[in-house]
N, C-alpha and C positions, 0 to 999 in steps of 0.2 A: 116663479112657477105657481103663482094660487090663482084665485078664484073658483067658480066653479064649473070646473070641468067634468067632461065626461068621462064614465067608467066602462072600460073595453072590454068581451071576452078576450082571451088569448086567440078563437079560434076567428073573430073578426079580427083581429092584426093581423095573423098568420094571410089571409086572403089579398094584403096589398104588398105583393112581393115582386114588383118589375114596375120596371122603368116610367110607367103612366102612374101608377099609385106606389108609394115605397112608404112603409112604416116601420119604425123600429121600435121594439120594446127593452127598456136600460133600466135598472133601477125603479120597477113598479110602476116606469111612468111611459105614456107611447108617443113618440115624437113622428111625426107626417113631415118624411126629409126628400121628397120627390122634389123639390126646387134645389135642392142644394147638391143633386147627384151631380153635374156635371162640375158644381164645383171643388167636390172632395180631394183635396188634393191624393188623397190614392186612388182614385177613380172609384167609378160609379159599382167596379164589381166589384169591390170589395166592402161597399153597405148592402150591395145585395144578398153577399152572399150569407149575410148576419140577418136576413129576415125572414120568417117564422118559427124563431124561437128567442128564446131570452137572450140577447147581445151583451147584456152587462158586462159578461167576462170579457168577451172579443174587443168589444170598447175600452175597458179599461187597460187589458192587457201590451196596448197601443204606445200606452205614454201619451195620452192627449193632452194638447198644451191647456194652459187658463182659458186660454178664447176659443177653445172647441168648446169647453163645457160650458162659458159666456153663452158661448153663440145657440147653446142647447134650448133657450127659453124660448129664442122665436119659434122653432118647431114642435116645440109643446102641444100634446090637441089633448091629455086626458090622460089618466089614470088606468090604471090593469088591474081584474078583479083576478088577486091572487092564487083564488083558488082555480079557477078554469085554466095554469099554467100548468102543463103535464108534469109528472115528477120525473125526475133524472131518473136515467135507465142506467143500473148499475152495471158493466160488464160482465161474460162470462166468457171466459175463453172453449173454444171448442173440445167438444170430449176425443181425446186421444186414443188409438187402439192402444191395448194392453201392451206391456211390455214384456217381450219372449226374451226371457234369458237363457233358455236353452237356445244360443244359437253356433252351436260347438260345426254344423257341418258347415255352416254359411263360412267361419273362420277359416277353417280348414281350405275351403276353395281360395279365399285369398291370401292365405301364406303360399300358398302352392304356387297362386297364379305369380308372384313375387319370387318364392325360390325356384321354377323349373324353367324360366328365365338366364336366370343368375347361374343356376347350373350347368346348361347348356357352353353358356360363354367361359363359363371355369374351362369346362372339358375343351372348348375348341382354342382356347388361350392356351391350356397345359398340351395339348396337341401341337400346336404350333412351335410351343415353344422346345418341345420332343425330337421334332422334327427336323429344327433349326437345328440342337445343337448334335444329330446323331449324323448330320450331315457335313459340318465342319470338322 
């Protein structure tokens, strides 16, 4: 992979993201792999779906054999100037409402809903079974 190649922004890579133009950026370096789509052995969407932004991880994560990263030189076109690569967006998860811990009536309705149930059936089980034996 030398000589002198050219140096990309990120935001001219990110622009060749389908099936006519396809570039990936791996390791600082941007590889032009639109001839090789149909032949990826995981298909074609799944380099697609690694283009406009850093692949490096997605590629490597893979387990690619010798002869992927072999076969990496012919699609070589150039270098990525590092800095015009966006920086990772840190997470934040969503703000949650407060938590109410006075929630004494809320409990209240579902012990209820759970014993006035169960009570019901005591009384019509102790019923029946009053019944049964005042009648024997």
């Amino acid at each position: 992979m030398g000589g002198d190649k050219k140096v990309y922004t990120f935001a001219e890579c990110a622009e060749f993201n389908s099936r006519d133009k396809c570039w990936l950026v791996i390791r600082g370096k941007v590889f032009d792999v639109t001839k090789f789509l149909d032949d990826h052995p995981g298909g074609d969407d799944v380099i697609l779906s690694t283009t406009g932004k850093d692949a490096t991880n997605d590629f490597e994560d893979v387990g690619h054999s010798t002869s992927a990263y072999s076969m990496m030189d012919e699609f070589y076109i150039g270098d990525i100037d590092t800095s015009t690569i966006p920086s990772k967006v840190t997470y934040t998860p969503p703000k949650q409402p407060q938590y109410n811990q006075d929630k004494t009536p809320e409990f209240i309705i579902k012990i209820l809903q759970l014993l006035v149930p169960l009570l019901i059936l005591g009384v019509a089980v102790g019923i029946r079974f009053y019944t049964k034996s005042a009648q024997a």
